[in-house]
C-alpha positions as CSV (number, residue, x, y, z in Angstrom):
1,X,0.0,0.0,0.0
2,X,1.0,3.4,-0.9
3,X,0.3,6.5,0.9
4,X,-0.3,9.9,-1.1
5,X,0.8,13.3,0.8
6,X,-2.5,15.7,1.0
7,X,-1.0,18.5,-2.0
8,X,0.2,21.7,0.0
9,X,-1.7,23.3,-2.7
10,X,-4.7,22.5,-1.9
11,X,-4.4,23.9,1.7
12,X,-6.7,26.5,1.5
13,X,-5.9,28.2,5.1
14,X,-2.2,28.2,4.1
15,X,-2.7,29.3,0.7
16,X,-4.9,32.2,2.1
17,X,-2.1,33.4,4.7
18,X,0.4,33.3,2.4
19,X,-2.1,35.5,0.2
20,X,-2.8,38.1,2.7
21,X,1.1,38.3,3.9
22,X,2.0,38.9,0.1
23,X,-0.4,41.4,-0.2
24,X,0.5,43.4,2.9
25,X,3.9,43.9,1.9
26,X,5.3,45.2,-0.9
27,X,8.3,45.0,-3.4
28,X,11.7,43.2,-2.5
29,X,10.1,42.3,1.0
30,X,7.1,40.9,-0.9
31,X,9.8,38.7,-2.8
32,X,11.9,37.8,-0.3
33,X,9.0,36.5,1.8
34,X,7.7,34.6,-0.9
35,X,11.3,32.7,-2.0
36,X,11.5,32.1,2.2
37,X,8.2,29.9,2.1
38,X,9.1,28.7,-1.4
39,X,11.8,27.1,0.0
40,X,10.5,25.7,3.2
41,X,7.3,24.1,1.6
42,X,9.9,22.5,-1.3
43,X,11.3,21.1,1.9
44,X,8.1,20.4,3.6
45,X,7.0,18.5,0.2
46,X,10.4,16.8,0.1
47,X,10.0,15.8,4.0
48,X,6.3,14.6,3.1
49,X,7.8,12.0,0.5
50,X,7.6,13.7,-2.8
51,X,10.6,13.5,-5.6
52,X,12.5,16.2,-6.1
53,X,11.0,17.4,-9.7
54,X,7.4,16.3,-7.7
55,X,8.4,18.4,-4.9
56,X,8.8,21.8,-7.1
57,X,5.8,21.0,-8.9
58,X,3.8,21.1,-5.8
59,X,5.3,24.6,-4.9
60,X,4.1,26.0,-8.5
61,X,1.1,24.8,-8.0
62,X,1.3,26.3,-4.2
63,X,2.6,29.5,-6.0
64,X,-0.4,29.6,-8.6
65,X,-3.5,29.0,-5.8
66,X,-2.2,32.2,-4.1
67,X,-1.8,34.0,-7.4
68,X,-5.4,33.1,-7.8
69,X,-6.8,34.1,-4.5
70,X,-5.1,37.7,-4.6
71,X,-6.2,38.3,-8.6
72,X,-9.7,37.1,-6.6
73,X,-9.1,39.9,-3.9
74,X,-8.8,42.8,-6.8
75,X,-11.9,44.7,-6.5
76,X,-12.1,44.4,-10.5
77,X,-12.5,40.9,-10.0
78,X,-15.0,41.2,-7.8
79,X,-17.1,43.3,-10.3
80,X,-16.6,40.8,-12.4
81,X,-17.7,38.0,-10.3
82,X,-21.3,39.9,-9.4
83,X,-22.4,40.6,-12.9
């Protein structure tokens, strides 16, 4: 029997506080905080039993559910969602 690791993308509470963090700041601290958690959820996928190439897939898709959620916090987008 195999066991699958739950994807950290799909970790909606952590995907949202990343989200709001990024959006508080701004610029090279914006950056800097987001290659800090890149690098410990590569390690936290890694620790969780994922291949290496797996791994930084994971953190893509990680990287792409927040991108979502703060284009979905625009207040465009939310025009956009009531009509």
């Amino acid at each position: 029997m195999s066991v699958v690791a739950f994807p950290i993308s799909r970790e909606v509470s952590t995907v949202r506080l990343i989200a709001n963090t990024i959006d508080r700041l701004h610029g090279e601290d914006a950056a800097t905080f987001w290659r800090e958690t890149a690098r410990h959820l590569l390690s936290v996928a890694l620790e969780r039993g994922y291949e290496t190439e797996a791994a930084r897939h994971e953190v893509r898709q990680f990287f792409n559910a927040v991108q979502l959620t703060l284009h979905k916090s625009l207040p465009e987008f939310a025009d956009q969602e009531k009509s």
